[in-house]
GUTIKE-219099 format. One record per residue: x, y, z of N, C-alpha, C in turn; residue number from 1. Coordinates in steps of 0.2 Angstrom, whole numbers, padded with zeros to 4 digits, always signed. Atoms other than C-alpha are relative to their C-alpha. Example, Ala and Ser with C-alpha at 12.3 -4.5 7.8 and 13.67 -1.06 7.14 Angstrom:
! residues 2
{node {+0004,-0006,+0000},{+0062,-0022,+0039},{+0004,+0006,+0000},1},
{node {-0004,-0006,-0001},{+0068,-0005,+0036},{-0004,+0005,+0003},2},
! end
This chain:
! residues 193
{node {-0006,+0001,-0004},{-0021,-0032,-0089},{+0000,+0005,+0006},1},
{node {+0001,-0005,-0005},{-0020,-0024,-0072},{+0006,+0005,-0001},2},
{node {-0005,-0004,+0000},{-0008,-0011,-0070},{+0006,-0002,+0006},3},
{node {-0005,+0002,-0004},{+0001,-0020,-0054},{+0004,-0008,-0005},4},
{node {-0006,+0008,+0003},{+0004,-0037,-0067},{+0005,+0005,-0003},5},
{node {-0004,-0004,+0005},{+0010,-0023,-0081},{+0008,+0001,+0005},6},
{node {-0006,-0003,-0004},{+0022,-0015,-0067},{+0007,-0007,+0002},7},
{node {-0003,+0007,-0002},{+0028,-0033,-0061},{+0005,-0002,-0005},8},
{node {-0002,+0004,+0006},{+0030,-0038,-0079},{+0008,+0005,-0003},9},
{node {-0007,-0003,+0001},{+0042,-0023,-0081},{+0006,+0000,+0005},10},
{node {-0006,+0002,-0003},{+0051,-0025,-0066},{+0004,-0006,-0003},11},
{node {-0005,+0004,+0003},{+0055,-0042,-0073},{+0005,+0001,-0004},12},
{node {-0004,-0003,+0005},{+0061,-0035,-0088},{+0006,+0002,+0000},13},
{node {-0008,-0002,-0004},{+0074,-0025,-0079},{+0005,-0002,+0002},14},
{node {-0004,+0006,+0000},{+0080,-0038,-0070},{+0002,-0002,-0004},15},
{node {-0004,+0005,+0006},{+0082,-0049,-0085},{+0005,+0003,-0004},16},
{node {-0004,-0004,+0004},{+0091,-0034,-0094},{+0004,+0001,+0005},17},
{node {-0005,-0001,-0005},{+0101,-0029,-0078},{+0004,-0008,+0001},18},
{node {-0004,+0004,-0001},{+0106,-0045,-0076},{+0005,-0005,-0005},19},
{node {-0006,+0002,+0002},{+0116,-0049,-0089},{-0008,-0006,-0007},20},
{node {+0003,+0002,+0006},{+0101,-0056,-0103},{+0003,-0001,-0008},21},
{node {-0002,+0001,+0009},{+0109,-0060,-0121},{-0005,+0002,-0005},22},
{node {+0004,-0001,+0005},{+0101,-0055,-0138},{+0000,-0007,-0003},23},
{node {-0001,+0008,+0006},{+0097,-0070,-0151},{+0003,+0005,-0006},24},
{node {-0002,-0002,+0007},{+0106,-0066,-0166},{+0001,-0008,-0005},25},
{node {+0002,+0005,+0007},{+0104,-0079,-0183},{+0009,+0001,-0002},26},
{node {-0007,+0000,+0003},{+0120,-0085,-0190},{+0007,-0005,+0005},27},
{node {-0005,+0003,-0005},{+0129,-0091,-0172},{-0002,-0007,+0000},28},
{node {+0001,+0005,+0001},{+0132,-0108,-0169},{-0005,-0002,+0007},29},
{node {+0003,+0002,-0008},{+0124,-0106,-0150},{-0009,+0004,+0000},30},
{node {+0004,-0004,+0000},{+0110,-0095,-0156},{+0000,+0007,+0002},31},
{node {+0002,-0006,-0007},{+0113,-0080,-0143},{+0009,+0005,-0002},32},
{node {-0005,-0006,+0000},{+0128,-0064,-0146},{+0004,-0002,+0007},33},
{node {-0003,+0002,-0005},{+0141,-0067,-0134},{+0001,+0010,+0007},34},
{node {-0001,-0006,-0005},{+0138,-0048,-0126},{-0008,+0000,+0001},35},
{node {+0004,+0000,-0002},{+0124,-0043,-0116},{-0005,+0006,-0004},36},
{node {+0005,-0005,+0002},{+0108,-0031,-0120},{+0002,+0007,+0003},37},
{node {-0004,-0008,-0001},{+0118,-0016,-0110},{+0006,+0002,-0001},38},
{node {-0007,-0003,+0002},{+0132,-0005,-0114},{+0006,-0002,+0005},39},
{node {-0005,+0001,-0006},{+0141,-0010,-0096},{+0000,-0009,+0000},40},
{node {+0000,+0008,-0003},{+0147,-0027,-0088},{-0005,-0002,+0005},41},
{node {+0005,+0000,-0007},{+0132,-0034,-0078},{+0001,-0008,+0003},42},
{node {+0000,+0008,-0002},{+0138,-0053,-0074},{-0001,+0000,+0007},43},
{node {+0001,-0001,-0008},{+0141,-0046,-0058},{-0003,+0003,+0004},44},
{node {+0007,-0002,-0002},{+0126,-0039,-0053},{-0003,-0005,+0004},45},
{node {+0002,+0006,-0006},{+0119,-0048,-0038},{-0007,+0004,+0002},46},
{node {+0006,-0002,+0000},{+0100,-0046,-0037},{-0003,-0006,+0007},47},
{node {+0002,+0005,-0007},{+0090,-0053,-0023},{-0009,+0003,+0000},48},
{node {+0007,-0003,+0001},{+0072,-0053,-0020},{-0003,-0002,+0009},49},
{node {+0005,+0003,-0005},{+0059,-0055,-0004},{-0007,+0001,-0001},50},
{node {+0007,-0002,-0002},{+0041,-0057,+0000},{-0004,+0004,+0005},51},
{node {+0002,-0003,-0005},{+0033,-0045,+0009},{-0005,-0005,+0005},52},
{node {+0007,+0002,-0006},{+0017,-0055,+0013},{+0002,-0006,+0005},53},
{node {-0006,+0004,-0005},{+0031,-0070,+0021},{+0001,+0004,+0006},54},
{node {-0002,-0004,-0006},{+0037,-0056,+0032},{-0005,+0002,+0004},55},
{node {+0004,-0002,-0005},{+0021,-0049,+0038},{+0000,-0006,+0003},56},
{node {+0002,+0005,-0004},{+0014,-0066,+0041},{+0005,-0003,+0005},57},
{node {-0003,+0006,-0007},{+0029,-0073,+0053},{+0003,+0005,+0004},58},
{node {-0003,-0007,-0005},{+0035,-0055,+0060},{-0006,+0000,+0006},59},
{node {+0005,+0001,-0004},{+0025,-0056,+0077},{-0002,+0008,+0001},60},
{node {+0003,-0007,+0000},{+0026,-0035,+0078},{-0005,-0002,-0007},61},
{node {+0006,+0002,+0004},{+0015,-0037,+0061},{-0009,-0002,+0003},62},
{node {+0007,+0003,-0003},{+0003,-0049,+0068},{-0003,+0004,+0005},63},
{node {+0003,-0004,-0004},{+0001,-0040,+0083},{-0002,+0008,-0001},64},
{node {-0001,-0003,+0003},{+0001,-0025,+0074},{-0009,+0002,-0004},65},
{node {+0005,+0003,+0004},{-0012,-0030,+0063},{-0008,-0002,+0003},66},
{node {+0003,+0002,-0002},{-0022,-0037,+0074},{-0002,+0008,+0006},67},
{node {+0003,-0009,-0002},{-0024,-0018,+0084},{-0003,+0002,-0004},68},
{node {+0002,-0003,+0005},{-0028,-0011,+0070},{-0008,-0004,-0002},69},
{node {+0005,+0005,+0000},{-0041,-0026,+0066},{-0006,+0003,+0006},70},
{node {+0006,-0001,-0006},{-0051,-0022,+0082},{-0003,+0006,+0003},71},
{node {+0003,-0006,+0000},{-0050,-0004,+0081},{-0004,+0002,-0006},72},
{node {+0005,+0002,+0005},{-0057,-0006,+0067},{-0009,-0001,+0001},73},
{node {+0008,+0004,-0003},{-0073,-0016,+0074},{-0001,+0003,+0003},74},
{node {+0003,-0003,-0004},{-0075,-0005,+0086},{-0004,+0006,-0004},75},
{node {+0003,-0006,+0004},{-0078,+0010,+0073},{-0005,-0002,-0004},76},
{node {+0005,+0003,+0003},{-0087,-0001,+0062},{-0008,-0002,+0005},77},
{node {+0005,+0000,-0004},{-0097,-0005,+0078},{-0005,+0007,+0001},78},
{node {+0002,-0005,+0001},{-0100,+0014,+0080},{-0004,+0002,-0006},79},
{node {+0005,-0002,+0005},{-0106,+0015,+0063},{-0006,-0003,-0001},80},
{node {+0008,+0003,-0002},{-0119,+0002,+0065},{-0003,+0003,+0004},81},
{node {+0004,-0006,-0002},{-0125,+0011,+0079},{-0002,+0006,-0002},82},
{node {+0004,-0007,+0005},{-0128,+0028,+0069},{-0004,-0004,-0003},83},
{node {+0005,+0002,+0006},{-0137,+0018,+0055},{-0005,-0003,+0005},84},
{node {+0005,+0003,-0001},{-0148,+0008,+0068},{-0004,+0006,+0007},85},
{node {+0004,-0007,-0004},{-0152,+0025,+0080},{-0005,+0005,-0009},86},
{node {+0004,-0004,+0004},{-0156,+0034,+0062},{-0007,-0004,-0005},87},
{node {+0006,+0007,+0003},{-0169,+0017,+0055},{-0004,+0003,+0005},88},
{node {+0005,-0003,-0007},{-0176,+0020,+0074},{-0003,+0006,-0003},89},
{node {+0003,-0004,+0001},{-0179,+0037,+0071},{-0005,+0001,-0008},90},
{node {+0004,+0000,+0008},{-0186,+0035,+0052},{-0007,-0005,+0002},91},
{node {+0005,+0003,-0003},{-0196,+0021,+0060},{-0005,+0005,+0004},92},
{node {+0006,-0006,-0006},{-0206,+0033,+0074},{-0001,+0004,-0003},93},
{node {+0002,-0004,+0005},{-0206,+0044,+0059},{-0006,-0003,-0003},94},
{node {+0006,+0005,+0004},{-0217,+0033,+0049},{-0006,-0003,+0003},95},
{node {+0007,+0003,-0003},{-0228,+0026,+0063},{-0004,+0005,+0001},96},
{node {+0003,-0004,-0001},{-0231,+0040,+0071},{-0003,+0006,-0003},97},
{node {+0003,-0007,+0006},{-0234,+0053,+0055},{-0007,+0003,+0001},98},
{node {+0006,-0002,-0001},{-0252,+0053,+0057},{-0003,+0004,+0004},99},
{node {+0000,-0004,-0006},{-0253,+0059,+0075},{+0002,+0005,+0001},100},
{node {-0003,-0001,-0004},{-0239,+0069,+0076},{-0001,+0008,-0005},101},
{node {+0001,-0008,+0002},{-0239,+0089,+0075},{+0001,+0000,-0006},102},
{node {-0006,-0002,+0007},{-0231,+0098,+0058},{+0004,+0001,+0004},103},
{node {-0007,+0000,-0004},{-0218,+0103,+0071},{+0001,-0004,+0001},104},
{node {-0004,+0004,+0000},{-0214,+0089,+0077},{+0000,-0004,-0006},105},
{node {+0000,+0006,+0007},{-0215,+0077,+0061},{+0008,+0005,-0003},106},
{node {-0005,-0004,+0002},{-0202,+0091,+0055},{+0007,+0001,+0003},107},
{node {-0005,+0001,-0005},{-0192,+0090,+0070},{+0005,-0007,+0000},108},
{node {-0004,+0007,+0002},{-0189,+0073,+0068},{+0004,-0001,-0005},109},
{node {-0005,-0002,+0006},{-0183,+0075,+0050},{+0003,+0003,+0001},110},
{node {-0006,-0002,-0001},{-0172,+0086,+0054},{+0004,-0003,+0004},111},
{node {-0006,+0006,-0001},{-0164,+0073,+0065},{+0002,-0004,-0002},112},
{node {-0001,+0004,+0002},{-0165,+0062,+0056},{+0006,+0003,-0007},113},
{node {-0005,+0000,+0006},{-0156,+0071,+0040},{+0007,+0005,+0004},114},
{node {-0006,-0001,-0004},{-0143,+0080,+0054},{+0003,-0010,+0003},115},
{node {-0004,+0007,-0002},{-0138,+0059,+0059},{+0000,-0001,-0005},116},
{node {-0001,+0000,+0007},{-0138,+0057,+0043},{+0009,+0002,-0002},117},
{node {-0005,-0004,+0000},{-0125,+0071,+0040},{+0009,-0005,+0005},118},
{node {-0006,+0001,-0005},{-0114,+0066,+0056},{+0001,-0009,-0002},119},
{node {-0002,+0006,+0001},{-0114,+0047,+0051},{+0006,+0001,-0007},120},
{node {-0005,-0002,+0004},{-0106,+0053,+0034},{+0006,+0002,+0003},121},
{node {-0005,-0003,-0004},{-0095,+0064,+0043},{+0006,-0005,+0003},122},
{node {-0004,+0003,-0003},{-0089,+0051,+0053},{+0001,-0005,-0005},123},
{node {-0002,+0006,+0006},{-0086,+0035,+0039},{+0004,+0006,-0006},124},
{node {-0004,+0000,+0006},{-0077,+0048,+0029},{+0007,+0003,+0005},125},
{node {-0006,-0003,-0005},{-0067,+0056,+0045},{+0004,-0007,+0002},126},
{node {-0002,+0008,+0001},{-0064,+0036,+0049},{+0004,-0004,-0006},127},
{node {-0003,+0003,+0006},{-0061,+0029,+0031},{+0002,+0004,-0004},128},
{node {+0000,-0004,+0005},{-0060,+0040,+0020},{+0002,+0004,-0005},129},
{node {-0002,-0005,+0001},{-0052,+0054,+0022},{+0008,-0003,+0000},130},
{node {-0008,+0000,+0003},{-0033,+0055,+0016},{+0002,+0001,+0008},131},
{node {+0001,+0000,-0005},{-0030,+0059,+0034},{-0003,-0004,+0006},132},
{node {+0005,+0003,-0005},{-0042,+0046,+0043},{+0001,-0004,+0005},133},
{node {-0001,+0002,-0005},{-0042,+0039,+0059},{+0006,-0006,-0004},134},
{node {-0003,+0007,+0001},{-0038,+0021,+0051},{+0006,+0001,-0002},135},
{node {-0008,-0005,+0006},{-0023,+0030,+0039},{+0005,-0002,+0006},136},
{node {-0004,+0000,-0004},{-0017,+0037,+0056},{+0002,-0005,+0003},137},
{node {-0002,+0004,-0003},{-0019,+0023,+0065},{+0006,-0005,-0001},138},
{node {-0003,+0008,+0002},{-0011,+0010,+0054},{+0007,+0005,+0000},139},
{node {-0006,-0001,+0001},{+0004,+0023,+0052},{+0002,+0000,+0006},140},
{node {-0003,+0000,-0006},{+0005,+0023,+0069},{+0002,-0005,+0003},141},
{node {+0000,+0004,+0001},{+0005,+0007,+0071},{+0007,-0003,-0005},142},
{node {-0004,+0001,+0005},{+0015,+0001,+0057},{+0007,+0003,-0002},143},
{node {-0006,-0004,+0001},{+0029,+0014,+0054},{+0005,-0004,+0002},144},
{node {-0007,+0003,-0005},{+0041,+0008,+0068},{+0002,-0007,-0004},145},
{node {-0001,+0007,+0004},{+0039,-0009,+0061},{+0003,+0001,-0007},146},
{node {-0001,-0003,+0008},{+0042,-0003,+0042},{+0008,+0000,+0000},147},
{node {-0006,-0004,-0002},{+0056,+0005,+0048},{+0005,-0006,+0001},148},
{node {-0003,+0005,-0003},{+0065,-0011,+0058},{+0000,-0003,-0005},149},
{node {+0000,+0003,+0005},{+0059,-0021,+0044},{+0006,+0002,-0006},150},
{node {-0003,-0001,+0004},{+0067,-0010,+0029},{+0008,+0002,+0003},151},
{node {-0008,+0000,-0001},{+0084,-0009,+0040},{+0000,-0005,+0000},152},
{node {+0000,+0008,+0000},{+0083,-0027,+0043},{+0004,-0002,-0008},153},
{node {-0002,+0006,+0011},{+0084,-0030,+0021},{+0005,+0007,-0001},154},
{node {-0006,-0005,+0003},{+0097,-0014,+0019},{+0007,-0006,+0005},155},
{node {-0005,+0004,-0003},{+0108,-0026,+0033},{+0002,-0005,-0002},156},
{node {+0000,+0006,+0005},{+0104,-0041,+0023},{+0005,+0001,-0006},157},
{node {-0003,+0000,+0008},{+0108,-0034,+0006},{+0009,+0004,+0002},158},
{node {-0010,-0005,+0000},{+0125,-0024,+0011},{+0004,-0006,+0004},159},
{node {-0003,+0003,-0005},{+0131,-0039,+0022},{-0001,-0007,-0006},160},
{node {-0001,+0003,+0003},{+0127,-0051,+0007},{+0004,+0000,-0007},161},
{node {-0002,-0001,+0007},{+0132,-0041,-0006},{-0005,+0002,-0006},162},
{node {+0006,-0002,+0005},{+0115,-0039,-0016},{+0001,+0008,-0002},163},
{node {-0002,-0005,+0005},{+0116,-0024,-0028},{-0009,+0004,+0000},164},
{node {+0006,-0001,+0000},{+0098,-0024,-0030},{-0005,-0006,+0003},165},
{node {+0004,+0006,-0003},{+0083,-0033,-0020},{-0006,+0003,-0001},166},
{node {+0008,-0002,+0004},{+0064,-0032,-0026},{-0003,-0004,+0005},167},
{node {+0006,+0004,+0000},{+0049,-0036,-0018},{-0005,-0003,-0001},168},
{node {+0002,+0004,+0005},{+0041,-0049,-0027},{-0009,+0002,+0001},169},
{node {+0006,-0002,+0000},{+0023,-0045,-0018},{-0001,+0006,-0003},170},
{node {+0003,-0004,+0004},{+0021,-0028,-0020},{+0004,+0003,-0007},171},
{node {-0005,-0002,+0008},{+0033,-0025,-0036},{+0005,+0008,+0001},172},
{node {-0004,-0005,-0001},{+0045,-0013,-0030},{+0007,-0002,+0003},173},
{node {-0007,+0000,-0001},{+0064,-0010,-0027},{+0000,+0002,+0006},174},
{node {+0001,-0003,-0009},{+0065,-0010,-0008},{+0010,+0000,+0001},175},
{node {-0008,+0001,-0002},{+0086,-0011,-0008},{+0003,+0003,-0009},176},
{node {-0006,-0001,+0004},{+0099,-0003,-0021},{+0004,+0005,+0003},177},
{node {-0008,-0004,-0004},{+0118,+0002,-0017},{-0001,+0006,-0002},178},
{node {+0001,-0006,-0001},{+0118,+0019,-0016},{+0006,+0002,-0005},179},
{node {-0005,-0004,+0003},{+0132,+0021,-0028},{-0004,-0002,-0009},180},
{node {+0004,-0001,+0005},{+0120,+0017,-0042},{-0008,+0005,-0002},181},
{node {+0007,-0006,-0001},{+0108,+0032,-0036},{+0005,+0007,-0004},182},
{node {-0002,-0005,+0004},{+0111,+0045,-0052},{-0001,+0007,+0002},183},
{node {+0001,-0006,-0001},{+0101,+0058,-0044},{+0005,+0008,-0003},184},
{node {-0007,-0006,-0001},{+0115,+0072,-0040},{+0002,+0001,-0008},185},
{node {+0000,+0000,+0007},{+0120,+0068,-0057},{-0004,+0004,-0007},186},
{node {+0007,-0001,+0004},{+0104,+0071,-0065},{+0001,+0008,+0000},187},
{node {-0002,-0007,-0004},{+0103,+0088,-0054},{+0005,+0007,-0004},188},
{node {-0006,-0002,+0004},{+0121,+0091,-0060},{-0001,+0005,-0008},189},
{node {+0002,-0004,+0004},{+0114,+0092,-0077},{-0005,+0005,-0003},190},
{node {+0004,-0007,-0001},{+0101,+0102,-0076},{+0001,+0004,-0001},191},
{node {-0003,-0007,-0003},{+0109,+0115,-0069},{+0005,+0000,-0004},192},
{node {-0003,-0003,+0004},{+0120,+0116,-0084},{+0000,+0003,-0007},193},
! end
């Protein structure tokens, strides 16, 4: 089991349990205890959920978004195809020519070849790779603003509908709860006694 179904499968769980879930208990005429699985009232717990991957696909920033990024993309990827098809080239005229060509030069070449070598790395990890890389930036540059409008957009929703808690259902996380069910401070509090 992946670790995003397990995650998913416990969000459920929470919900089911925040929401006011019943125990079974043997002996009642209905099956089920007339209080809930938590020590609080939870009937009125108003939970709500969205799909992120609905929102990307009809959000036009998104698309448009996505589709920048898409092609700067291509273009780096273009650029890595050309290192790999200059350092073939040069392995190629390495190989034809080995017979003919000086120890100096035959030497020289190899060192170009393992210096292109080098800098095509360099760049596919400065590009992908790297926790900082271009695409990272790009996408956060790209994406942020939108994120931003997006996650005010479902706080406007859930406090203007009332929702307590809102999950969403793609990536398995709590994008929304009331702020008076944030313990932190609390926690803190105890801590520090």
């Amino acid at each position: 089991m992946s670790k995003k179904t397990i995650y998913c499968f416990l969000v459920f769980c929470l919900v089911t349990l925040l929401t006011g879930c019943t125990a079974q208990q043997g002996g009642t005429s209905s099956g089920r205890s007339s209080g809930t699985l938590l020590p609080w009232k939870s009937s009125g717990l108003k939970v709500g959920y969205i799909r992120s991957d609905v929102i990307t696909k009809r959000h036009a920033e998104y698309r448009d978004a996505d589709n920048t990024l898409r092609s700067d993309n291509r273009k780096w990827l273009s650029d890595a195809e050309r290192m790999e098809s200059d350092i073939a080239d040069k392995e190629e005229e390495l190989e034809e020519l080995s017979l003919i060509l000086s120890p100096e030069r035959k030497k020289q070449i190899e060192e170009e070849i393992t210096e292109a070598r080098k800098e095509l790395q360099k760049f596919r990890h400065e590009t992908w790779y790297d926790e900082n890389s271009l695409y990272i930036k790009r996408r956060r540059e790209l994406m942020e603003p939108i994120d931003t409008r997006v996650n005010d957009a479902i706080w406007k929703v859930a406090e203007r509908e009332g929702f307590d808690i809102v999950f969403d259902t793609i990536a398995g996380n709590i994008v929304f709860v009331k702020p008076e069910f944030d313990l932190t401070e609390k926690v803190v509090e105890e801590l520090q006694e």
